[in-house]
CHARMM-style PDB file with segment names, atoms N, HN, CA, C and O in Angstrom:
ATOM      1  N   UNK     1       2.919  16.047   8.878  1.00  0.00      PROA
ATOM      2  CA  UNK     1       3.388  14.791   9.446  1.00  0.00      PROA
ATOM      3  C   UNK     1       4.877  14.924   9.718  1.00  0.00      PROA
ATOM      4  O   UNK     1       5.725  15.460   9.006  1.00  0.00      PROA
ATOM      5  N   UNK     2       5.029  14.285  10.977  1.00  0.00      PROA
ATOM      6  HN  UNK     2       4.339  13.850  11.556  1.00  0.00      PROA
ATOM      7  CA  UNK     2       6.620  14.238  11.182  1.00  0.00      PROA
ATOM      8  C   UNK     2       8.121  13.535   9.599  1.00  0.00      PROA
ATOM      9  O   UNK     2       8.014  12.823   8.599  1.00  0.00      PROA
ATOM     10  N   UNK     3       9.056  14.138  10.134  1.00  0.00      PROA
ATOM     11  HN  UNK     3       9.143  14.716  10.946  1.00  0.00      PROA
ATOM     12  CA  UNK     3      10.047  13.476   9.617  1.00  0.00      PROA
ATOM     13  C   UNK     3      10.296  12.004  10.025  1.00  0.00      PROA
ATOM     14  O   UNK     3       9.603  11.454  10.881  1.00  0.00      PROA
ATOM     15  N   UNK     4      11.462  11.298   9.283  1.00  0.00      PROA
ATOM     16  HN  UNK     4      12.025  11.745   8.587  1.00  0.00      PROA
ATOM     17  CA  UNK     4      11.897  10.035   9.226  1.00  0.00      PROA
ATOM     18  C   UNK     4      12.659   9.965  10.412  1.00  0.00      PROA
ATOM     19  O   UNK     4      12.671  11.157  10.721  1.00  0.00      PROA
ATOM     20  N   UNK     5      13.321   9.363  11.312  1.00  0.00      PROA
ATOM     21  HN  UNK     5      13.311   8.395  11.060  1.00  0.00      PROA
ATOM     22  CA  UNK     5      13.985   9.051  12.069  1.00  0.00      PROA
ATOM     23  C   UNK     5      14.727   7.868  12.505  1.00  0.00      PROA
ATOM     24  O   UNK     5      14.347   6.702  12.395  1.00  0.00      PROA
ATOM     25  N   UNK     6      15.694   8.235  12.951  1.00  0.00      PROA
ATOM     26  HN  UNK     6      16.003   9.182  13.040  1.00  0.00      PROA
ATOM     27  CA  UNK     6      16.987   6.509  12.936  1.00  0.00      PROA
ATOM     28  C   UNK     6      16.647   6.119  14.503  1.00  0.00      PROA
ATOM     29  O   UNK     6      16.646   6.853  15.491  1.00  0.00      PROA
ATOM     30  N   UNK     7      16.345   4.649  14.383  1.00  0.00      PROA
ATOM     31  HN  UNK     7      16.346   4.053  13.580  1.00  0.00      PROA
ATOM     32  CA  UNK     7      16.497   4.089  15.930  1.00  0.00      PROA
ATOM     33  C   UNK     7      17.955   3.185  16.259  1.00  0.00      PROA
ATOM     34  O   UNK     7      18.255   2.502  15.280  1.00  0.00      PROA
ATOM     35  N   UNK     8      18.501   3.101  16.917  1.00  0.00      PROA
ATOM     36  HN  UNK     8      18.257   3.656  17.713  1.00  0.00      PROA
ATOM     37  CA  UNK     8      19.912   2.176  16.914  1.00  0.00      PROA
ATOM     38  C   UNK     8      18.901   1.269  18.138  1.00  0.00      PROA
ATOM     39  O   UNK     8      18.037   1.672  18.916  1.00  0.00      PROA
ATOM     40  N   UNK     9      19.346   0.192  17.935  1.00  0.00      PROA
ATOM     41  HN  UNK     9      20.048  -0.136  17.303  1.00  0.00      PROA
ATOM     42  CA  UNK     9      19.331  -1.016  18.398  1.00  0.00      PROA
ATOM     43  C   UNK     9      20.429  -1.236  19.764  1.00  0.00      PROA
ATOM     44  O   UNK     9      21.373  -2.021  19.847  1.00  0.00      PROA
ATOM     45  N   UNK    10      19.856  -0.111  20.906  1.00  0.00      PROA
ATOM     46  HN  UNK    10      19.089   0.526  20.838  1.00  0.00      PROA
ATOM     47  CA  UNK    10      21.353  -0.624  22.225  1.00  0.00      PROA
ATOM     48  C   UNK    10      21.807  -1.372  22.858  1.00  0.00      PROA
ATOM     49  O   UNK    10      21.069  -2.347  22.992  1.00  0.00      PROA
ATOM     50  N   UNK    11      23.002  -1.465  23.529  1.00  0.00      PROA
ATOM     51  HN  UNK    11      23.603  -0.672  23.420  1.00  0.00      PROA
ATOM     52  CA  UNK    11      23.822  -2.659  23.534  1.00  0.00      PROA
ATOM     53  C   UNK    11      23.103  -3.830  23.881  1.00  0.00      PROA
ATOM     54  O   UNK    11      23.190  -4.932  23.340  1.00  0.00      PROA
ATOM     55  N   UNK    12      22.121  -3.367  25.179  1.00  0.00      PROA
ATOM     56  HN  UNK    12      22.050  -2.471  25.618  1.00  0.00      PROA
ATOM     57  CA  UNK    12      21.677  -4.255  25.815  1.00  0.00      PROA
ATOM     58  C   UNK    12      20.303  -4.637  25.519  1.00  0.00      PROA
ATOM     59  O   UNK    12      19.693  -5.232  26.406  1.00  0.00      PROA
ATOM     60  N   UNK    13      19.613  -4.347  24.218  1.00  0.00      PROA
ATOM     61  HN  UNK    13      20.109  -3.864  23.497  1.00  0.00      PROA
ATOM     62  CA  UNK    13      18.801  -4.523  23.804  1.00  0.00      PROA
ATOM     63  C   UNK    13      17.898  -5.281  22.753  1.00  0.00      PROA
ATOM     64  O   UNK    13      18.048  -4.684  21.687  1.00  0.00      PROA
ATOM     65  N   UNK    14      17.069  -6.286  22.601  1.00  0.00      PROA
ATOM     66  HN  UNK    14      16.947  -6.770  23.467  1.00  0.00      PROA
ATOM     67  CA  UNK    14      16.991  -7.362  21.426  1.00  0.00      PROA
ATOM     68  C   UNK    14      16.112  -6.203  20.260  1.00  0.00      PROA
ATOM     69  O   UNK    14      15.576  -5.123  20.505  1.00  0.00      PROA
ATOM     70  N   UNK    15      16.241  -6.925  19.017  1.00  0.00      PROA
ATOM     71  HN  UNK    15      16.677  -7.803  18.817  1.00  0.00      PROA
ATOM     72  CA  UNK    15      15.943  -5.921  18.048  1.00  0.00      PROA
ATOM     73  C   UNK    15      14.070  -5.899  18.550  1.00  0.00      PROA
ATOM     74  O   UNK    15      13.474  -4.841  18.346  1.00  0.00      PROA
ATOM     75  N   UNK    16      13.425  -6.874  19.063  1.00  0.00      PROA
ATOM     76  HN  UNK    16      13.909  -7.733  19.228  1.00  0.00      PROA
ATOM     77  CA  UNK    16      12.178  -6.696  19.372  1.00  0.00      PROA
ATOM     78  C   UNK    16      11.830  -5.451  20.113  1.00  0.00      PROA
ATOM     79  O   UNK    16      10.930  -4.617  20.015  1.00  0.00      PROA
ATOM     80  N   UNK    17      12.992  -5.643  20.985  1.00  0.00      PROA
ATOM     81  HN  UNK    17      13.723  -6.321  21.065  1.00  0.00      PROA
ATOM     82  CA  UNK    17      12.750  -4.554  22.238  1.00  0.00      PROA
ATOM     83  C   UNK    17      12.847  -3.034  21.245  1.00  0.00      PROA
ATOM     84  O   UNK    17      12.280  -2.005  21.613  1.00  0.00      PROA
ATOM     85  N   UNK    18      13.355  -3.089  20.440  1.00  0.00      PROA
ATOM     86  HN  UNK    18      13.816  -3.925  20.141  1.00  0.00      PROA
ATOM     87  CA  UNK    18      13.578  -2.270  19.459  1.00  0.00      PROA
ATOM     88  C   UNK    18      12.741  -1.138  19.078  1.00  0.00      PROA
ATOM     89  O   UNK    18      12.477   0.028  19.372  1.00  0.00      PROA
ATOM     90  N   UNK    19      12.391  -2.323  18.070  1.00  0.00      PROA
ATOM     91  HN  UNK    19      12.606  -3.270  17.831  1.00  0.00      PROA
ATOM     92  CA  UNK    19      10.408  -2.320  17.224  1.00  0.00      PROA
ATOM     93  C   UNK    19       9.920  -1.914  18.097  1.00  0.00      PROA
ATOM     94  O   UNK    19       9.600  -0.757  17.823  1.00  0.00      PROA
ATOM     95  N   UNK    20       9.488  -2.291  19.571  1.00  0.00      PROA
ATOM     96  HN  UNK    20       9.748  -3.230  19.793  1.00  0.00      PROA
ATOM     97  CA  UNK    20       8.401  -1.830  20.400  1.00  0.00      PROA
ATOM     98  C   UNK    20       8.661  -0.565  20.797  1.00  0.00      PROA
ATOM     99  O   UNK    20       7.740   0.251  20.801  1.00  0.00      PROA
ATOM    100  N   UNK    21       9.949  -0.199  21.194  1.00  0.00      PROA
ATOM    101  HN  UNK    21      10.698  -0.862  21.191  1.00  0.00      PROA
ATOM    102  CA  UNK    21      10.252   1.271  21.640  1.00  0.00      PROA
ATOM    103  C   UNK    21       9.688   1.987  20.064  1.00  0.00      PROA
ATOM    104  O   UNK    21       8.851   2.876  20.220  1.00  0.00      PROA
ATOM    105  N   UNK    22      10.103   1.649  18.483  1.00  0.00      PROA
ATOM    106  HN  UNK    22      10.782   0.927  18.356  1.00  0.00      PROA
ATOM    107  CA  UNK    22       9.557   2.898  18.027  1.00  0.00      PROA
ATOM    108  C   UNK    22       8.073   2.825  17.772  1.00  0.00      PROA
ATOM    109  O   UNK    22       7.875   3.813  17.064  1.00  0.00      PROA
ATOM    110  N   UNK    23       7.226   2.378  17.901  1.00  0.00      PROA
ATOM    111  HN  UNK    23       7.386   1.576  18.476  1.00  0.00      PROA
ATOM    112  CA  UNK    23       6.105   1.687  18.174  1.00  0.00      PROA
ATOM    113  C   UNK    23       5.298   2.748  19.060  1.00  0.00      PROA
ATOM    114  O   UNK    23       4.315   3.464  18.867  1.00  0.00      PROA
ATOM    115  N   UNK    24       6.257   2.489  20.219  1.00  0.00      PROA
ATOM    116  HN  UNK    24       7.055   1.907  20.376  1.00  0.00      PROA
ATOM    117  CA  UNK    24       5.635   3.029  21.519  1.00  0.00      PROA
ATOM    118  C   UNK    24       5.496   4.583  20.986  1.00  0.00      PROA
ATOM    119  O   UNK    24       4.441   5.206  21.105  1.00  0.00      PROA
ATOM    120  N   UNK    25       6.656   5.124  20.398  1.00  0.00      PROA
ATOM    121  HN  UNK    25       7.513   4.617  20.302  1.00  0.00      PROA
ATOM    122  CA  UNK    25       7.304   6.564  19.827  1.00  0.00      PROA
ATOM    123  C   UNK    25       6.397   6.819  19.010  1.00  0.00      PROA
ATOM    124  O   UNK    25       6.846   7.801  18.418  1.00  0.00      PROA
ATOM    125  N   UNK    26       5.314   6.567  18.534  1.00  0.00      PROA
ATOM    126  HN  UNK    26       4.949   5.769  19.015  1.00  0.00      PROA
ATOM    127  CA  UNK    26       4.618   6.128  16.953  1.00  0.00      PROA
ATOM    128  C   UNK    26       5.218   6.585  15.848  1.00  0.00      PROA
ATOM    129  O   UNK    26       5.051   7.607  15.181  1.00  0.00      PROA
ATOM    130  N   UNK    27       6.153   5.403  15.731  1.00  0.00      PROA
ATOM    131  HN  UNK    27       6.288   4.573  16.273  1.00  0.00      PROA
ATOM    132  CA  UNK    27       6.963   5.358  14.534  1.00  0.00      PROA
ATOM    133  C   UNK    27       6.815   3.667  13.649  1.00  0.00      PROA
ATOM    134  O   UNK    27       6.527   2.635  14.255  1.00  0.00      PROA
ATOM    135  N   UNK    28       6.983   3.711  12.716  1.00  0.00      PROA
ATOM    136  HN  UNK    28       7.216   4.549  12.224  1.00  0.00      PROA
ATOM    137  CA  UNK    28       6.835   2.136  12.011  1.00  0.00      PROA
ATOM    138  C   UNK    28       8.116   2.207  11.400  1.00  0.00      PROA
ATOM    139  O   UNK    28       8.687   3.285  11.235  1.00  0.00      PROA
ATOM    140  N   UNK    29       8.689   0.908  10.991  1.00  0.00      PROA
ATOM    141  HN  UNK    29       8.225   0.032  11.125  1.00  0.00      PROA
ATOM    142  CA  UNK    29      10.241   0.684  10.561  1.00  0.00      PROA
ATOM    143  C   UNK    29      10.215   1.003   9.163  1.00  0.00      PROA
ATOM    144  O   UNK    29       8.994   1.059   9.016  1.00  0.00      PROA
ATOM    145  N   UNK    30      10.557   1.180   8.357  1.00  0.00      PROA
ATOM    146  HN  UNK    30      11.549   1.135   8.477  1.00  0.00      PROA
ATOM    147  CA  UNK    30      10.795   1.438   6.652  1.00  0.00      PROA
ATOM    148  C   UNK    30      11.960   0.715   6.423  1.00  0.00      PROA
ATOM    149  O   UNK    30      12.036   0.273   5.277  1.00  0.00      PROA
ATOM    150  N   UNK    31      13.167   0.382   7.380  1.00  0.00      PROA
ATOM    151  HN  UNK    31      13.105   0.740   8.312  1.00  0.00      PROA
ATOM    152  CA  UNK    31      14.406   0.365   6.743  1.00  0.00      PROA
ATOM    153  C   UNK    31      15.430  -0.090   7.897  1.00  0.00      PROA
ATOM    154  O   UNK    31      15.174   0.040   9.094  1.00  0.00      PROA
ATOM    155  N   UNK    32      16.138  -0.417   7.595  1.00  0.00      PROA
ATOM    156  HN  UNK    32      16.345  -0.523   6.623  1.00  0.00      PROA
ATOM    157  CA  UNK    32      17.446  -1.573   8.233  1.00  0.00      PROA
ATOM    158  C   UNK    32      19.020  -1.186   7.699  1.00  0.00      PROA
ATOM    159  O   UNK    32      19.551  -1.276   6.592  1.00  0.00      PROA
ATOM    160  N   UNK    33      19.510  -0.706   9.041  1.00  0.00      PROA
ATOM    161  HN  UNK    33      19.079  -0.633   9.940  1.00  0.00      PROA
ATOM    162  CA  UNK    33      20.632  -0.492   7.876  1.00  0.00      PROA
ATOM    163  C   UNK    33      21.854  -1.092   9.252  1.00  0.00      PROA
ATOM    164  O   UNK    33      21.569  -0.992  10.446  1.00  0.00      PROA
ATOM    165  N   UNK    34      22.727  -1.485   8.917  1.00  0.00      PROA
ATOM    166  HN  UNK    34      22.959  -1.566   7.947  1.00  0.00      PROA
ATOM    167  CA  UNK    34      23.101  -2.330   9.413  1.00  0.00      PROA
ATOM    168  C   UNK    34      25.019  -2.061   9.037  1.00  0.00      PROA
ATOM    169  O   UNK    34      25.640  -2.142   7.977  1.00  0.00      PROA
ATOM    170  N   UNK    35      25.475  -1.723  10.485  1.00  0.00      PROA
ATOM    171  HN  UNK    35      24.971  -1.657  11.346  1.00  0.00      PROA
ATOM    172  CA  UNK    35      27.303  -0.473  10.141  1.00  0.00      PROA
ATOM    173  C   UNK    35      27.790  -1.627  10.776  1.00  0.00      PROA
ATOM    174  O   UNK    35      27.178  -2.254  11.641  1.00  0.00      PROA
ATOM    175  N   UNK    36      29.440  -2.025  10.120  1.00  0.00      PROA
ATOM    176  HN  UNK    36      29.937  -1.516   9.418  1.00  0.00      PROA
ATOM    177  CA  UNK    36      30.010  -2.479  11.061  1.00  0.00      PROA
ATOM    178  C   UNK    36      30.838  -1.969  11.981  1.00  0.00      PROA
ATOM    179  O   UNK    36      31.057  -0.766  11.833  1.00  0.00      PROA
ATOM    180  N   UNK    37      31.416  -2.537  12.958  1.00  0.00      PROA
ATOM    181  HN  UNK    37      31.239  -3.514  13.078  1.00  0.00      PROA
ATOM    182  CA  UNK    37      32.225  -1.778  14.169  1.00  0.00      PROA
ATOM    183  C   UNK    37      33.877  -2.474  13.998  1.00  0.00      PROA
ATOM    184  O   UNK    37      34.141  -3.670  14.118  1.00  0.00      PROA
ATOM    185  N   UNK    38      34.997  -1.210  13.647  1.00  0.00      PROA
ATOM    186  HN  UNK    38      34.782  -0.239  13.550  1.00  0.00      PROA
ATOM    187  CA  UNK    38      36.137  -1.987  13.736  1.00  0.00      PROA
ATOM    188  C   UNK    38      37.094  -1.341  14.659  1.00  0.00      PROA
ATOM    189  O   UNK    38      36.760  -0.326  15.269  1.00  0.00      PROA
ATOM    190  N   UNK    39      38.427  -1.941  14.816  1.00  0.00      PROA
ATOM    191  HN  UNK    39      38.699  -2.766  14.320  1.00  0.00      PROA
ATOM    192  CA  UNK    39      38.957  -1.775  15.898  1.00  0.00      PROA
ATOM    193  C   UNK    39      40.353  -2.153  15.005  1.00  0.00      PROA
ATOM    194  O   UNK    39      40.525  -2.896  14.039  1.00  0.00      PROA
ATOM    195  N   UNK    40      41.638  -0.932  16.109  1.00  0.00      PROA
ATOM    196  HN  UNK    40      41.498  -0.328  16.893  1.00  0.00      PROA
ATOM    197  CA  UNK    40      42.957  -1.101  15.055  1.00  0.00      PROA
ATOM    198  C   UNK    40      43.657  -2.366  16.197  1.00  0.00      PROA
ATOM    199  O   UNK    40      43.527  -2.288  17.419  1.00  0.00      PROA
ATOM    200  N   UNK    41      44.043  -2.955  15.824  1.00  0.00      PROA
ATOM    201  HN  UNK    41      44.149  -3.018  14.831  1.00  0.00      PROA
ATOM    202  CA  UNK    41      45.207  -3.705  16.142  1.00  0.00      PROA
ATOM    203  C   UNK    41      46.213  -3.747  15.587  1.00  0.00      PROA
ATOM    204  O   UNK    41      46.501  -4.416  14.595  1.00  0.00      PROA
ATOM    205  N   UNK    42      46.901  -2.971  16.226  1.00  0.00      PROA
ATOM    206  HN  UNK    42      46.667  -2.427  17.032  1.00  0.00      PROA
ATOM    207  CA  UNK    42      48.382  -2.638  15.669  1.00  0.00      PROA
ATOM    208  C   UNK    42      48.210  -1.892  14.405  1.00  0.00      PROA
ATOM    209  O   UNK    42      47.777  -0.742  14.324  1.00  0.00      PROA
ATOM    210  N   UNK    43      48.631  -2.734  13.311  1.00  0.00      PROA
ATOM    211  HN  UNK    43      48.983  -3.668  13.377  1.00  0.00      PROA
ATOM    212  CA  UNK    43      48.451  -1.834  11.862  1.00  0.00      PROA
ATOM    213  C   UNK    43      47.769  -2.471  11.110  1.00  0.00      PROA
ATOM    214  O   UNK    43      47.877  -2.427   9.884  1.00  0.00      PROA
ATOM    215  N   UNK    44      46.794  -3.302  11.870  1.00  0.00      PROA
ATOM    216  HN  UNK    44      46.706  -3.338  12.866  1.00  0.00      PROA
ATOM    217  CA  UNK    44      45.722  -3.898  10.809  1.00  0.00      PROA
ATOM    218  C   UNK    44      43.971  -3.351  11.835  1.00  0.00      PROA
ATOM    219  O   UNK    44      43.727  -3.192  13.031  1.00  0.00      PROA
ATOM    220  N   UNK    45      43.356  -3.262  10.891  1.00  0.00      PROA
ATOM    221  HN  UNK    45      43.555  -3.392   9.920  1.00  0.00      PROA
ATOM    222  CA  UNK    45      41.567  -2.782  11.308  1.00  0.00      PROA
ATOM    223  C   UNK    45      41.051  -3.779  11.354  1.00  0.00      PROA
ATOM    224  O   UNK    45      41.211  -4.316  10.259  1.00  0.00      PROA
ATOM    225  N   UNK    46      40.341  -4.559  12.175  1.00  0.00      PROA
ATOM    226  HN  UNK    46      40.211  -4.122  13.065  1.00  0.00      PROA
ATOM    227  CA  UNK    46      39.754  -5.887  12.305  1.00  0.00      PROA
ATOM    228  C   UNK    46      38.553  -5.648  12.448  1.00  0.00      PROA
ATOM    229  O   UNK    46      38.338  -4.778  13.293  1.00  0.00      PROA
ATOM    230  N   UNK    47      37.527  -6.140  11.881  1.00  0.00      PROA
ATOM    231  HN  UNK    47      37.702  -6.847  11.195  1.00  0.00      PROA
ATOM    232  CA  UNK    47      36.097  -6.033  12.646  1.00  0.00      PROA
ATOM    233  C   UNK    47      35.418  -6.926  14.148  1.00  0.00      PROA
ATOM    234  O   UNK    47      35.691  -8.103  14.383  1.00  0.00      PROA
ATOM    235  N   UNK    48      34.871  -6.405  14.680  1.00  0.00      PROA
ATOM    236  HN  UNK    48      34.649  -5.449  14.489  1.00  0.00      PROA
ATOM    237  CA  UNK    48      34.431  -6.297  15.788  1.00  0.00      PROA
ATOM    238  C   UNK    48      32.861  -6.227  16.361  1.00  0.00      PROA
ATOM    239  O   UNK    48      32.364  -6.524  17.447  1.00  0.00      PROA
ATOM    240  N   UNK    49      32.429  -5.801  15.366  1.00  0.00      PROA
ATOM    241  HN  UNK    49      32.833  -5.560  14.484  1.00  0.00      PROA
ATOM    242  CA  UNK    49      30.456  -5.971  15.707  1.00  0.00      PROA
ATOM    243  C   UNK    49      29.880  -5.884  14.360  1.00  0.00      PROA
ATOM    244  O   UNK    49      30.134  -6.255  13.214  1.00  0.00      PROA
ATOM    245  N   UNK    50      28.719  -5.029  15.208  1.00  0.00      PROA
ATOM    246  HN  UNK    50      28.513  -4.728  16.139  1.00  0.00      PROA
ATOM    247  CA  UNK    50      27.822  -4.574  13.974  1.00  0.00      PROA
ATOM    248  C   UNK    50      27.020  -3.826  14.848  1.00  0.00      PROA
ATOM    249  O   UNK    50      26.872  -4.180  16.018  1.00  0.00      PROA
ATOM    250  N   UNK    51      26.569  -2.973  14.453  1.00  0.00      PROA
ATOM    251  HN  UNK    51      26.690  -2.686  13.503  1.00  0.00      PROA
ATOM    252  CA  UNK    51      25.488  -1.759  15.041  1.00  0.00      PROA
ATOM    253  C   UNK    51      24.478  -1.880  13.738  1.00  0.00      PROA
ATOM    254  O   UNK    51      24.818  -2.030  12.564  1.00  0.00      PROA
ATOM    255  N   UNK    52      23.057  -1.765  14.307  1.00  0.00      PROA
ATOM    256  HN  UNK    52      22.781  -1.642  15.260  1.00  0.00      PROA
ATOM    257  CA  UNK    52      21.588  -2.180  13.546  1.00  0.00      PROA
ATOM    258  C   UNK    52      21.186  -0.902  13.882  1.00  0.00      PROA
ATOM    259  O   UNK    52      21.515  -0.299  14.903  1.00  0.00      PROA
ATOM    260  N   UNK    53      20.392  -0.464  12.909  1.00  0.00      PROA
ATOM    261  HN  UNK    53      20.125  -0.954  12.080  1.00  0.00      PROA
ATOM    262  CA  UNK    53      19.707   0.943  13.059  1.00  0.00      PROA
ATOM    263  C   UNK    53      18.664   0.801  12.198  1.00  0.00      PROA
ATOM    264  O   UNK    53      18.802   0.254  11.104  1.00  0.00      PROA
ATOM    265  N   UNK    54      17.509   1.295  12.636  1.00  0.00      PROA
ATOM    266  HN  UNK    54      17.396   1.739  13.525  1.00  0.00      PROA
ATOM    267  CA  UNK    54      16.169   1.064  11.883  1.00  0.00      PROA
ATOM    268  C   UNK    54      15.806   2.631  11.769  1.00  0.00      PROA
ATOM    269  O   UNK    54      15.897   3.606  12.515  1.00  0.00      PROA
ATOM    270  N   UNK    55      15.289   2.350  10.294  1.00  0.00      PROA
ATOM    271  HN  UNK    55      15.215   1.558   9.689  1.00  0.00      PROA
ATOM    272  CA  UNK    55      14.377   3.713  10.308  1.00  0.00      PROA
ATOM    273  C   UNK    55      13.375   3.652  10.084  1.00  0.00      PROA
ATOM    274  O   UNK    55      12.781   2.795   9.430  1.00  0.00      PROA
ATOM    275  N   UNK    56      12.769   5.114  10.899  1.00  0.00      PROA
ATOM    276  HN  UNK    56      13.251   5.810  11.431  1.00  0.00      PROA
ATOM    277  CA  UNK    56      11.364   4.939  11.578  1.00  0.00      PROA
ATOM    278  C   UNK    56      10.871   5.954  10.658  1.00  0.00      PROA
ATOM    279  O   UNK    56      11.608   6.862  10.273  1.00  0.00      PROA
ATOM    280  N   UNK    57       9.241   5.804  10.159  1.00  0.00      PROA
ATOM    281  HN  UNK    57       8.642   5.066  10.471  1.00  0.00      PROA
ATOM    282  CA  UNK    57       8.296   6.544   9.714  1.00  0.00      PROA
ATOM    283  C   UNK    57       7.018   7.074  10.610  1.00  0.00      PROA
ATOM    284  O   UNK    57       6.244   6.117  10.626  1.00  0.00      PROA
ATOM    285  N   UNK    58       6.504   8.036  11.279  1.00  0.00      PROA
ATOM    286  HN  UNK    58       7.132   8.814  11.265  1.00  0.00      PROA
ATOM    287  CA  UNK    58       5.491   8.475  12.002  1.00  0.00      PROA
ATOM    288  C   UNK    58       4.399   7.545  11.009  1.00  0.00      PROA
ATOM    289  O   UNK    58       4.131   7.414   9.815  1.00  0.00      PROA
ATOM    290  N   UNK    59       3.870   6.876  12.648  1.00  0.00      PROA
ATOM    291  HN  UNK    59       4.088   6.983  13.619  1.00  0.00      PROA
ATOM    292  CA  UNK    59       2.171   6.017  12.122  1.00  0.00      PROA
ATOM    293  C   UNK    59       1.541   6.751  11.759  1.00  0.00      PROA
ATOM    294  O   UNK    59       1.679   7.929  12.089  1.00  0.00      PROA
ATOM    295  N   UNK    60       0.386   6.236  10.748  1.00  0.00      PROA
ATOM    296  HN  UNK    60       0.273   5.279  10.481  1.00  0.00      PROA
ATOM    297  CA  UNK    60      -0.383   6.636  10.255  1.00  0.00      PROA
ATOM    298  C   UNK    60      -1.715   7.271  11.589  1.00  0.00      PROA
ATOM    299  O   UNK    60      -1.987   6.749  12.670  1.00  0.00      PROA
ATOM    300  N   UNK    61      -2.159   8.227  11.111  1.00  0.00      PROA
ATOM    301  HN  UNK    61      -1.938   8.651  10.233  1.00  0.00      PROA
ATOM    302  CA  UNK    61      -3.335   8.561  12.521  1.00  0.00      PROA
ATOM    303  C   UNK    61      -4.896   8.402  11.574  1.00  0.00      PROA
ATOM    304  O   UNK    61      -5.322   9.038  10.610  1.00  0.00      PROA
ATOM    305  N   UNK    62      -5.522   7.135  12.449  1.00  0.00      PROA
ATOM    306  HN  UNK    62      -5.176   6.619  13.232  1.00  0.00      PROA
ATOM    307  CA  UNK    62      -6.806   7.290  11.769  1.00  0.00      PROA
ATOM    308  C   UNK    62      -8.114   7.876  12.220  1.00  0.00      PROA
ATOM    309  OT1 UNK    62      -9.078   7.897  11.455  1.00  0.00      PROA
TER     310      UNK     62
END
């Protein structure tokens, strides 16, 4: 059976649209992990997003 694999969630994409792409991949989610995004201004680091990344497990084959 395959390895684990990370899906990121892209810019322009809802987390559904997500799920279905690893789905489509036959992969199922296990896990959520969830980075934030920062940015310097001047001499301070401010945050700025968040980037979502799911990890994927190969479906089961019956």
């Amino acid at each position: 059976m395959g390895k684990k694999q990370l899906f990121e969630v892209l810019e322009n994409e809802s987390i559904n649209d997500c799920l279905n792409r690893m789905k489509a991949q036959g992969f199922r989610p296990v896990g959520r992990i969830e980075r934030p995004i920062f940015k310097e201004e001047g001499s301070d680091i401010v945050p700025v997003g968040r980037k979502f990344l799911f990890e994927g497990k190969p479906l089961e084959k019956e």
